[in-house]
N, C-alpha and C positions, 0 to 999 in steps of 0.2 A: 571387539567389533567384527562384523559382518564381513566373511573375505567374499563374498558374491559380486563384490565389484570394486573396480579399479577409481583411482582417482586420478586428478593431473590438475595442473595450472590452469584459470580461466581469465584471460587475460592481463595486465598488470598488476593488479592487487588481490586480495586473497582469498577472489570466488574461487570457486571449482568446479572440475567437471567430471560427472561421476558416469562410467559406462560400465555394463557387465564385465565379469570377468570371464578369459577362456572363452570368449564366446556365448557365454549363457546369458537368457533372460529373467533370471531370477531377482524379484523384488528387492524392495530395501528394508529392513525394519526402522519403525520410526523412532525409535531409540537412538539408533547409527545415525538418520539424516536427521534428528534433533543436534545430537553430538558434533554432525559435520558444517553444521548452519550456524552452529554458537562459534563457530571458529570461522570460518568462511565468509558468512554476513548472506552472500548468494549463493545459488548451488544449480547449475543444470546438468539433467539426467537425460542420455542417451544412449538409445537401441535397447531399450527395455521392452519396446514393443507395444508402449502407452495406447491405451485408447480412450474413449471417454467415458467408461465403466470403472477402466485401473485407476483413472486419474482419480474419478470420485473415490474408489476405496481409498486410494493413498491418504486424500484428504483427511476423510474418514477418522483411518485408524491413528492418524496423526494427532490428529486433535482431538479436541475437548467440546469442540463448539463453534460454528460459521456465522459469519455473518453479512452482508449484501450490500451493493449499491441500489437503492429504491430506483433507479432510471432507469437498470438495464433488466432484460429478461431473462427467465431460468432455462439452461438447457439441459441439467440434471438434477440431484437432491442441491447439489454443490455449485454448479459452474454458470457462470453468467459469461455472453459474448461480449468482448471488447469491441465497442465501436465508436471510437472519439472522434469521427473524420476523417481527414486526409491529412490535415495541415500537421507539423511535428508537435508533440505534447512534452510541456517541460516535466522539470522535473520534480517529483511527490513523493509521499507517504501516500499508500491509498485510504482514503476517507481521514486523514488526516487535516482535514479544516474541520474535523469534527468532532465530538467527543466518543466516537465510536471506531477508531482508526484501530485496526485489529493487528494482531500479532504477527501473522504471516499472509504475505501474498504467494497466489499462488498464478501458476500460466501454464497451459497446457496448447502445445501448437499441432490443431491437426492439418493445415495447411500452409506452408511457410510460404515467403514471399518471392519469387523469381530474381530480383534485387530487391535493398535498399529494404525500408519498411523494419529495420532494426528496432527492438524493445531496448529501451538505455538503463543502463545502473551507474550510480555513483554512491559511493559508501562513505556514510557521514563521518565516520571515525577517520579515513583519509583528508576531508573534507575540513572539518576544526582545526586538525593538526596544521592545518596546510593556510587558513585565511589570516590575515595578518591582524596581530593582534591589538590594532584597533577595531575591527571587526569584531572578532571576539567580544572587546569589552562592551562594545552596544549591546549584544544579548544578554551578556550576564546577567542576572538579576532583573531581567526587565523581560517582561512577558509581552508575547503578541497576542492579539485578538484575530480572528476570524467572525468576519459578521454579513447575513445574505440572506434573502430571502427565498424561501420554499416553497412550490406550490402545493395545492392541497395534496393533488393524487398521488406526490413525491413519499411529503409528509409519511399519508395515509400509509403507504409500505413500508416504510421503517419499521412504524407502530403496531404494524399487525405482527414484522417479525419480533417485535421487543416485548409487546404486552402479550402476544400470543391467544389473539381475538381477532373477529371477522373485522377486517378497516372501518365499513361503514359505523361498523359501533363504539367505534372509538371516538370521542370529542377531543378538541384542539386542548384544552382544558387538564386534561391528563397526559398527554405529551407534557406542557408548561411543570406539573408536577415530576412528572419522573425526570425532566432536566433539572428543577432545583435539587434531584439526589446526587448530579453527579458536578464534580468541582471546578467551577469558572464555566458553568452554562448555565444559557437561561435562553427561554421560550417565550416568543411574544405571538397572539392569535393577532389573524388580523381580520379584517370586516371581509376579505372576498374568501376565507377560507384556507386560503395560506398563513404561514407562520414565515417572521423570522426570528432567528436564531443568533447568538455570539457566542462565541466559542476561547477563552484565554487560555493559554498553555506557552510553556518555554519553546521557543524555537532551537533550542538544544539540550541534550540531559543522557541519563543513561540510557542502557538496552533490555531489551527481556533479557539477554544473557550475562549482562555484566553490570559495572559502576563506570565504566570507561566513556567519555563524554562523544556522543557522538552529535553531528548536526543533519538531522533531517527531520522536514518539515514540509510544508505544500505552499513557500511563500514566490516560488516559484512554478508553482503547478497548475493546472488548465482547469476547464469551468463548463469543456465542451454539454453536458447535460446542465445545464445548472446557470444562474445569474451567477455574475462573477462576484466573488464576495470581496468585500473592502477589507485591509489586513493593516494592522495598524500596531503601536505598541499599546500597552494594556492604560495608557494615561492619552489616549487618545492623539498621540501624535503619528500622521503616515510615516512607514518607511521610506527614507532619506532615500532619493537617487544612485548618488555615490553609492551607500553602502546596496545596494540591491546590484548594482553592476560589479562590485567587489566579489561580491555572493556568484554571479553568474558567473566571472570569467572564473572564478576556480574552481568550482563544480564545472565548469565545461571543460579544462584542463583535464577532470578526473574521471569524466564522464568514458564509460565504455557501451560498446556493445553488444546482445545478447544476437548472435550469426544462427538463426532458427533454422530447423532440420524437420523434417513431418516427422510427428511422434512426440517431439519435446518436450520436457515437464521443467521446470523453473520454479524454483522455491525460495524466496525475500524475507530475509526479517527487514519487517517494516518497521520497526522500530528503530533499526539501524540504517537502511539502504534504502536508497531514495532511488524513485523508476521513470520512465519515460517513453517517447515512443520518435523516431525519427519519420517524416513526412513520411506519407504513406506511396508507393509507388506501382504496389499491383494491389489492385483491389479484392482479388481474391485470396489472397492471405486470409485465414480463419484461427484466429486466438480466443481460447475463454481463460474465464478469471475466478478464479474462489478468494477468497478471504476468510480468514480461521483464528481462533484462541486457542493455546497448548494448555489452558487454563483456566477454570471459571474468573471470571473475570473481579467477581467480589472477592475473589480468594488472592489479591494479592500482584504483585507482579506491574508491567508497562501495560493497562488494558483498554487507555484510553488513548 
């Protein structure tokens, strides 16, 4: 591994935080901060000197493959700005009410916030160990749905990143088909042009990096772009009360925070660690977001 930079503790559990070493600003290879992320879950990097040119190579040569939230806008080949509001955003998978929740999140902060305005993580493997094992046995074996509707112009940008065609020339029609390719989706057109969508998947299971059970999911996570979708088990019964406040006081127990510095770059397995954002307090704080595959996605692996 790469001695260009130092590691240390990032808060109670087993993120990290990697700065140059001796002083230098010398990158990371994405080999090392694959290596440091399958052990870590989180990872932030600083005084590297980030801007939003290194952030997109980082992405880049990291990965295999990007992919987007259709609401927001691009501010490079890679980075879309984060703008959920003000109000605090619980806690998610990004795109994970959907069959397109990708491997890694990424965050790059060129402005941090004066206070307050913290990005949150909570690490699902912390998180199972930890909810009491009545909890637990609700999810086992019993799948959640995510189901919402989308409007067209939402839709439309998905499909032009997926089918890799001008939007308008895409019909609702072929979206419906490339969802029956992928497992427990399905696409419904509707008459003004929007789609909705359902979405089944375990609200716990392994990681990109391992077999170890972790829990993260989006059954706590916000809607700010978007109707809020109904979440249900896969036999159509809501989430019980009880268990969702079960669910919330112990991810809030484990819930940390990401203390942003100008510069910042933050790297998620989303497959593992579940993110957030605390109420927003200076407005001027400027965060973007990439989202990435380490790997074709048909090739194998957590790519949904």
């Amino acid at each position: 591994m790469s001695t260009a930079f130092r590691t240390s503790p990032l808060g109670t559990g087993s993120g990290l935080l990697l700065e140059p070493a001796d002083g230098g600003t010398a990158g990371i290879a994405p080999a090392d901060l694959l290596g440091l992320l399958a052990e870590a879950g989180h990872l932030l990097l600083r005084g590297f000197g980030a801007d939003m040119d290194s952030f997109t190579d980082l992405v880049q040569r990291t990965s295999t493959s990007t992919t987007l939230d259709p609401a927001r806008e691009f501010h490079s080949d890679v980075a879309q700005k984060v703008d959920a509001g003000f109000d605090e955003v619980g806690l998610h998978t990004e795109n994970g009410n959907s069959p397109f929740r990708a491997h890694l999140a990424w965050f790059f902060c060129e402005k941090a916030a004066a206070s307050g305005s913290q990005t949150t993580v909570c690490d699902g493997y912390r998180v199972w160990d930890a909810l009491p094992e009545a909890v637990r046995e609700a999810f086992r074996g019993r799948d959640i749905v995510y189901s919402r509707y989308v409007a067209e112009a939402q839709w439309r940008v998905m499909a032009q990143h997926l089918l890799e065609r001008p939007a308008d020339d895409i019909d609702a029609a072929e979206l419906s088909a490339l969802a029956a390719t992928m497992p427990g989706t399905k696409v419904t057109p509707e008459a003004d042009g929007g789609v909705t969508y359902a979405f089944r998947t375990p609200a716990m299971g392994p990681t990109l990096f391992g077999t170890r059970t972790s829990f993260a999911n989006s059954i706590l996570g916000p809607s700010f772009n978007y109707e809020k979708p109904r979440i249900t088990f896969a036999d159509g019964e809501d989430l019980p009360a009880p268990l969702l406040e079960e669910v919330a006081g112990t991810t809030g127990r484990l819930t940390e925070n990401l203390e942003w510095c100008d510069g910042d770059v933050a790297v998620i397995d989303n497959t593992r660690v579940m993110h957030g954002r605390r109420a927003i307090t200076d407005p001027d704080r400027t965060i973007y977001n990439a989202l990435s595959f380490v790997q074709p996605p048909q090739e194998g692996g957590l790519a949904a």
